[in-house]
MARBA-3410 file (N, C-alpha, C, O; in Angstrom, 1 decimal):
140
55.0,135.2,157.0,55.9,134.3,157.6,55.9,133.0,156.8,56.9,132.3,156.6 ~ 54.7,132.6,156.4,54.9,131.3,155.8,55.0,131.7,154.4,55.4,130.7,153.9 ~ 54.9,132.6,153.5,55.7,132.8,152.0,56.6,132.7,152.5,57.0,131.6,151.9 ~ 57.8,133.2,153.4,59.0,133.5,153.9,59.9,131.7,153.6,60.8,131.3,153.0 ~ 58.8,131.2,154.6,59.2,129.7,154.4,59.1,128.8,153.6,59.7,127.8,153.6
57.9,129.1,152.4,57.8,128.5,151.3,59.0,129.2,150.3,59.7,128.4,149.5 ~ 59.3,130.5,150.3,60.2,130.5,149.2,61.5,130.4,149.6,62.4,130.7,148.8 ~ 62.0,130.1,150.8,63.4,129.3,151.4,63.6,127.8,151.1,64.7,127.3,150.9 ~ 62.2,127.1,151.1,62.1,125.9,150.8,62.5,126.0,148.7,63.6,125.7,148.2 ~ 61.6,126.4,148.2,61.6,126.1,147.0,62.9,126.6,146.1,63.1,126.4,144.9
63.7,127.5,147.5,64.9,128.2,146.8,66.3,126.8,147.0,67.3,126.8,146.3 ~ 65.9,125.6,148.1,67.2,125.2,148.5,66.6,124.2,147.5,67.5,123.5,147.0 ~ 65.1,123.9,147.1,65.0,122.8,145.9,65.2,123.0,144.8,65.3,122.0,144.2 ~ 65.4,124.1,144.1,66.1,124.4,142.7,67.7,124.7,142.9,68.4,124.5,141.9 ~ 68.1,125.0,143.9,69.8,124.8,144.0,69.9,123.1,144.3,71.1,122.8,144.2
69.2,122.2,144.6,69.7,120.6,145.1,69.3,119.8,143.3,69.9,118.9,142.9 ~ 67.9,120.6,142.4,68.0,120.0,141.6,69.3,120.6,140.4,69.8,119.8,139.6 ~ 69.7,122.0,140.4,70.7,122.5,140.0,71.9,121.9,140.1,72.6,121.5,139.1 ~ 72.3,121.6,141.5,73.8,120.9,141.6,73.4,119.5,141.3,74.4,118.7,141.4 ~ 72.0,118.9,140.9,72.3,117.4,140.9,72.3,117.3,139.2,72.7,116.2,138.8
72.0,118.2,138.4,72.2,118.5,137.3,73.4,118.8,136.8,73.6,118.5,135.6 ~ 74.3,119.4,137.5,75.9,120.0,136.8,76.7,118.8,137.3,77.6,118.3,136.6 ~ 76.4,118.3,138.4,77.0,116.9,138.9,76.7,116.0,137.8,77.7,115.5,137.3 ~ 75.5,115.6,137.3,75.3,114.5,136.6,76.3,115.1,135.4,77.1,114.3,134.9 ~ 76.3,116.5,134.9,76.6,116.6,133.2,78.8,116.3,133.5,79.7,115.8,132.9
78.5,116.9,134.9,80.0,116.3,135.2,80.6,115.0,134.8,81.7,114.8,134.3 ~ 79.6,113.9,135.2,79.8,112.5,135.3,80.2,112.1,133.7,81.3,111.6,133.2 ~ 79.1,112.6,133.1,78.8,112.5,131.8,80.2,112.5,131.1,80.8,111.6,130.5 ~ 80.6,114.2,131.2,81.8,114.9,130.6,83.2,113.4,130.4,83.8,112.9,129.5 ~ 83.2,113.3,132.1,84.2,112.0,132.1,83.9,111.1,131.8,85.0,110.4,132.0
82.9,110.1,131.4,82.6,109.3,130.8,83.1,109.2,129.6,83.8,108.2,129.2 ~ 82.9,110.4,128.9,82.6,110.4,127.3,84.5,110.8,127.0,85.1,110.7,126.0 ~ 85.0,111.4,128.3,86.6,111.5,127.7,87.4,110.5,127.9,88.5,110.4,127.5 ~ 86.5,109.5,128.5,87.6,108.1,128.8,87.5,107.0,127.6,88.4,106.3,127.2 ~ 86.0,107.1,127.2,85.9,106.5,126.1,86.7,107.1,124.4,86.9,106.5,123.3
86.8,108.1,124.8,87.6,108.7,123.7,89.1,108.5,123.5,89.7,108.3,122.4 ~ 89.5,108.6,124.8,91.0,108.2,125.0,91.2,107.0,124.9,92.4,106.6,124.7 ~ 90.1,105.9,125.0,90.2,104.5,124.9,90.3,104.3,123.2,91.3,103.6,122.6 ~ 89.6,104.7,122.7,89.5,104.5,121.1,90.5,105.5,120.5,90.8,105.2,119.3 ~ 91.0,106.2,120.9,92.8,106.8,120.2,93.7,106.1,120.7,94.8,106.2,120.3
93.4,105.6,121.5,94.9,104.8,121.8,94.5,103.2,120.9,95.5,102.6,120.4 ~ 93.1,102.5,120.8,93.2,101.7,119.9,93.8,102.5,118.7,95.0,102.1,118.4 ~ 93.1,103.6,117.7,93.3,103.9,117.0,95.3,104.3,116.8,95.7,104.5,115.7 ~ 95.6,104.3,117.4,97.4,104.5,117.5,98.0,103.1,117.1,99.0,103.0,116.3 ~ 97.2,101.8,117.8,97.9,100.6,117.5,97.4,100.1,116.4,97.8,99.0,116.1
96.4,100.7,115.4,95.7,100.7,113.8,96.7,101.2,113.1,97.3,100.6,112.2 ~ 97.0,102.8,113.7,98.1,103.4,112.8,99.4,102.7,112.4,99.8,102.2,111.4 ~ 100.0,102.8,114.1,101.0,101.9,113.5,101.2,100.4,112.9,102.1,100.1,112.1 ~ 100.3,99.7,113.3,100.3,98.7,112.0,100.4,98.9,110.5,101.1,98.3,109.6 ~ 99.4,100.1,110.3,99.7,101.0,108.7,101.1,101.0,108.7,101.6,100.5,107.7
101.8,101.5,109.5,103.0,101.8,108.8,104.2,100.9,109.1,105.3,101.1,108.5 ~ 104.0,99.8,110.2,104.9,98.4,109.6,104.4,97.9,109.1,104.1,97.0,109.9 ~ 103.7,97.6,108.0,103.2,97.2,106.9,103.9,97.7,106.1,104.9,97.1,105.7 ~ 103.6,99.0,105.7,104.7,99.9,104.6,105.9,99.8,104.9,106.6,99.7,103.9 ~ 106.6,99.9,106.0,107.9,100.4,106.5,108.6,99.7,107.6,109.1,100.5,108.4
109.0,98.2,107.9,108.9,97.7,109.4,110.1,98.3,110.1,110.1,98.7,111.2 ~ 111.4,98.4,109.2,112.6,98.9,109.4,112.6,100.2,109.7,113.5,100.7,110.5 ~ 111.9,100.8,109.3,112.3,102.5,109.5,111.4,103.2,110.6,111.6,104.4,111.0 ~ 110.7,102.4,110.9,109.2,102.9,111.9,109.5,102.7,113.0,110.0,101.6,113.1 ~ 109.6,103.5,114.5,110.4,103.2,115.9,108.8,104.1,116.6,108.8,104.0,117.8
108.0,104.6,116.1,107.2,105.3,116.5,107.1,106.8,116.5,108.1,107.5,116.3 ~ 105.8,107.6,116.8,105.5,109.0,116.7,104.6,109.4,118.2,104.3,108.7,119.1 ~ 104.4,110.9,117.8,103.7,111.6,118.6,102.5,112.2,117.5,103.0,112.8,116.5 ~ 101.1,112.1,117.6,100.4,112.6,116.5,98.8,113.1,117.0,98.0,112.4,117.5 ~ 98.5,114.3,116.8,97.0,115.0,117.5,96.2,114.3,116.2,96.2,114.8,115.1
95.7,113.2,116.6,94.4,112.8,115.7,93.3,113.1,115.4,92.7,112.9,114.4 ~ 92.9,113.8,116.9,91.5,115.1,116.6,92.2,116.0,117.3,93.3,115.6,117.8 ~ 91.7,117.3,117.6,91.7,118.6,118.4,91.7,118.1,119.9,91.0,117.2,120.4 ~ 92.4,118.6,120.4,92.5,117.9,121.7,93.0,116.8,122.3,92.8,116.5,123.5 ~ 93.7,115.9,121.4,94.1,115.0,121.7,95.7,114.7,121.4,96.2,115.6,120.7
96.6,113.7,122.0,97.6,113.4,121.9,97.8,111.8,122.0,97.4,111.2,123.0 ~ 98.5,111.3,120.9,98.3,109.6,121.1,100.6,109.4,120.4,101.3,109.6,119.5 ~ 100.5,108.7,121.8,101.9,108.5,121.6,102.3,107.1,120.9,101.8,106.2,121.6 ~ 102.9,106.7,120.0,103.1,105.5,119.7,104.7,104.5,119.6,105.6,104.7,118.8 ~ 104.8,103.7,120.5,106.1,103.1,120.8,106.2,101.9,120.2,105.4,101.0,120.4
107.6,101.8,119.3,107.2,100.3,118.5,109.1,99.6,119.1,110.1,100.2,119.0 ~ 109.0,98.5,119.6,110.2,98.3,119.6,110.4,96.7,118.9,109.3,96.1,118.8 ~ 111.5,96.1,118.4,111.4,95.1,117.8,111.5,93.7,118.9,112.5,93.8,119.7 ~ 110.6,92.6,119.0,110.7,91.4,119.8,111.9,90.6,119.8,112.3,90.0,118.8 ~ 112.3,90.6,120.7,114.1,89.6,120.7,114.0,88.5,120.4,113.6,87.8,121.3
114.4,87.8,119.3,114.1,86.3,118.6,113.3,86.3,118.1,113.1,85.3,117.3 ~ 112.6,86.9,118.1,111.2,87.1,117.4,111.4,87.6,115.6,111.3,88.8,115.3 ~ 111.6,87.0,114.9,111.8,88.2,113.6,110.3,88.8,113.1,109.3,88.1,113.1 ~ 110.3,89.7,112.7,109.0,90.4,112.5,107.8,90.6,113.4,106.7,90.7,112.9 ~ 108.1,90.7,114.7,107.4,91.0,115.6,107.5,92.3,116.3,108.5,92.6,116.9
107.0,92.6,116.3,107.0,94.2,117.3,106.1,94.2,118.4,105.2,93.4,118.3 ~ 106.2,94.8,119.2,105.9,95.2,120.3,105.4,96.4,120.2,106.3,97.2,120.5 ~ 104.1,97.1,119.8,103.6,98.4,119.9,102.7,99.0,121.2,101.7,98.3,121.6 ~ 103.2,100.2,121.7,102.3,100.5,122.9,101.8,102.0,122.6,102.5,103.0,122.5 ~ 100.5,102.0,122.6,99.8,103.8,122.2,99.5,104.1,123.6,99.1,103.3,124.4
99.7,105.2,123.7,99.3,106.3,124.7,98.3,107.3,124.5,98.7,108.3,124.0 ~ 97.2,107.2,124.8,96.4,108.4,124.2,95.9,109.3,125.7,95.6,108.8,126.8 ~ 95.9,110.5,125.4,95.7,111.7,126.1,94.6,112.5,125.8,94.5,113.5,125.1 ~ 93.7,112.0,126.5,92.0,113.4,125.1,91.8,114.4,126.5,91.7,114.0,127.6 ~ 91.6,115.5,126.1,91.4,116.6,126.3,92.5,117.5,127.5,92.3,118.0,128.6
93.8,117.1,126.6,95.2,117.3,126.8,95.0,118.7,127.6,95.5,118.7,128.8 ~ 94.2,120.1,126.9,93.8,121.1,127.6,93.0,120.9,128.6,93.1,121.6,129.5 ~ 92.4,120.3,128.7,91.4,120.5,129.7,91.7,120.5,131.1,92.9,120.5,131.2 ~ 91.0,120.5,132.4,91.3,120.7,133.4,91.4,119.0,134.1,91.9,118.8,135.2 ~ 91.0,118.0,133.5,91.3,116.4,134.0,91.5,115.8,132.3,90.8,115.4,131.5
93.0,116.0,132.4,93.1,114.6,131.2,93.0,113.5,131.4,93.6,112.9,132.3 ~ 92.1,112.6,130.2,92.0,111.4,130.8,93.1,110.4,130.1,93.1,110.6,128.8 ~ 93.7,109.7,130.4,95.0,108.7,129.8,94.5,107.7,129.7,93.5,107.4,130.3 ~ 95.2,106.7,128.4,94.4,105.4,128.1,95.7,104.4,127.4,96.6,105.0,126.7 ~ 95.8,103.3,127.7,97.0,102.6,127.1,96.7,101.3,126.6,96.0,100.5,127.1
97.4,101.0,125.4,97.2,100.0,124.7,98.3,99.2,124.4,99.3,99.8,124.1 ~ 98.3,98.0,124.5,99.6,97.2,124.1,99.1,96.1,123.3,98.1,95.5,123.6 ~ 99.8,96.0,122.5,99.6,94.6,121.3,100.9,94.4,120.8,101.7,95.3,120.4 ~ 101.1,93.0,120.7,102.2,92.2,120.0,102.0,92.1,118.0,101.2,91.2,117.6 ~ 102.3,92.6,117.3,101.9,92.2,115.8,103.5,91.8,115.3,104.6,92.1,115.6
102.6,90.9,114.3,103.6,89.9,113.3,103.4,90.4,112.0,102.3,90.3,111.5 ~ 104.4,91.1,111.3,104.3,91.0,109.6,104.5,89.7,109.2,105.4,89.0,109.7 ~ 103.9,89.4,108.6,104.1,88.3,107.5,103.9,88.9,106.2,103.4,90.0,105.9 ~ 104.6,87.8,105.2,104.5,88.0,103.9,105.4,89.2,103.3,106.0,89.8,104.2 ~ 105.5,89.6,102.0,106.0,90.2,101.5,105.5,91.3,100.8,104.3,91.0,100.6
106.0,92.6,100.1,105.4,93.4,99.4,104.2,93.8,99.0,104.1,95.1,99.2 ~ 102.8,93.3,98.5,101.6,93.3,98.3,100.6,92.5,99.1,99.5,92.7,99.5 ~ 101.5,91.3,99.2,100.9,90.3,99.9,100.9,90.3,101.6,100.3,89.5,102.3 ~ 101.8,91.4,102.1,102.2,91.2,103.4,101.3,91.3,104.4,100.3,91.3,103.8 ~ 101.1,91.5,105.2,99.7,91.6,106.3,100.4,91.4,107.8,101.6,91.0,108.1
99.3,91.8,108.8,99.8,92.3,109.9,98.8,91.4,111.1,97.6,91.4,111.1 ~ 99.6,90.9,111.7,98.7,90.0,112.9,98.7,89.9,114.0,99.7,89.4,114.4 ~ 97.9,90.3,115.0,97.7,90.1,116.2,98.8,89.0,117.0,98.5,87.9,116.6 ~ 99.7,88.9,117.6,100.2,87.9,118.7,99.9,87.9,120.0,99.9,86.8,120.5 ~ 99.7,88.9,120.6,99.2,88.8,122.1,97.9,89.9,122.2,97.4,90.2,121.2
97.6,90.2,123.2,96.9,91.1,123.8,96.5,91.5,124.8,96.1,90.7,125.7 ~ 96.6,92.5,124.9,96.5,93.5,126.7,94.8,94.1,126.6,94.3,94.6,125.6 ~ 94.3,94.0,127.5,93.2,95.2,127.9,93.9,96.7,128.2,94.8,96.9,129.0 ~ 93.2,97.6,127.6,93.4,99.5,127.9,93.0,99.5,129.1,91.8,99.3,129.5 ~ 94.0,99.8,129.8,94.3,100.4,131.4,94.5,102.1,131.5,95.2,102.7,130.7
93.7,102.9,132.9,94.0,103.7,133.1,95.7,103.8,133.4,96.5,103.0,133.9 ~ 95.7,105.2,133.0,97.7,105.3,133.2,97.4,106.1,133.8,96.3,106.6,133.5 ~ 98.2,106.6,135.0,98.5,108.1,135.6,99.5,109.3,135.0,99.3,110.5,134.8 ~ 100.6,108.5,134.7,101.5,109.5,134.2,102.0,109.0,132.8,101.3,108.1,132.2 ~ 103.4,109.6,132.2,103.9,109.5,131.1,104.7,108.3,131.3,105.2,108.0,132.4
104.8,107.3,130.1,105.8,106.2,130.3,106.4,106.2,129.3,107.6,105.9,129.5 ~ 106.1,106.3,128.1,106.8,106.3,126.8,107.8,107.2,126.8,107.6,108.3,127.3 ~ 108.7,106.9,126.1,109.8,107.9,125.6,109.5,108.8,124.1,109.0,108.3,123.1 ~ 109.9,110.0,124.2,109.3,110.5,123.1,109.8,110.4,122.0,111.0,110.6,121.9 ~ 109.0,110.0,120.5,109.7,109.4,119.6,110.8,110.5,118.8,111.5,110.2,117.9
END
């Protein structure tokens, strides 16, 4: 009778250290996809700066998988009175397949200045990356 109760005991302490184990790698999992979705959506408002730099006129934004599993949306529209200002907003989506995507959004104001070789791209405002729930961009 008392093996009976030692190995009921020792059976509910390897299932409590078991689920406190898949719980923790749980935590983990979403940790590491939020941070991911946070740095592709910076990396979306890198991109597009690359390319109003090269292009300010022709550039309105894309949709682009930057790693495996990911989706980062990018929206550029032009500032009213503003000449050479844009308004860029990235959306990034990491682990698009997975069973919890995590969403990350970025907004920044950039200024071209300058011309041809010389031209360069500048910060004018800035937002902190906020959890998003759903889709807001329109697709480019």
């Amino acid at each position: 009778m008392i093996a009976v109760v030692a190995l009921a005991v020792a059976t509910v302490l390897a299932g409590t250290i078991t689920w406190q184990c898949l719980a923790g790698r749980r935590v983990l999992d979403c940790r590491q996809h939020q941070l991911q979705a946070e740095w592709l959506a910076r990396a979306g408002v890198e991109l597009a700066a690359a390319r109003l730099l090269a292009d300010p006129t022709g550039y309105t934004g894309e949709a682009v998988e930057l790693i495996p599993g990911s989706q980062v949306r990018i929206a550029i529209r032009a500032e009213q009175g503003a000449p050479n200002v844009f308004r860029v907003t990235s959306e990034a989506r990491y682990s698009k397949d997975g069973t919890s995507p995590v969403m990350r959004s970025v907004t920044r104001s950039l200024r071209r200045m300058g011309q041809g070789k010389e031209a360069r791209i500048e910060i004018v405002a800035e937002t902190r990356p906020v959890p998003k729930g759903g889709d807001s961009l329109p697709k480019p």
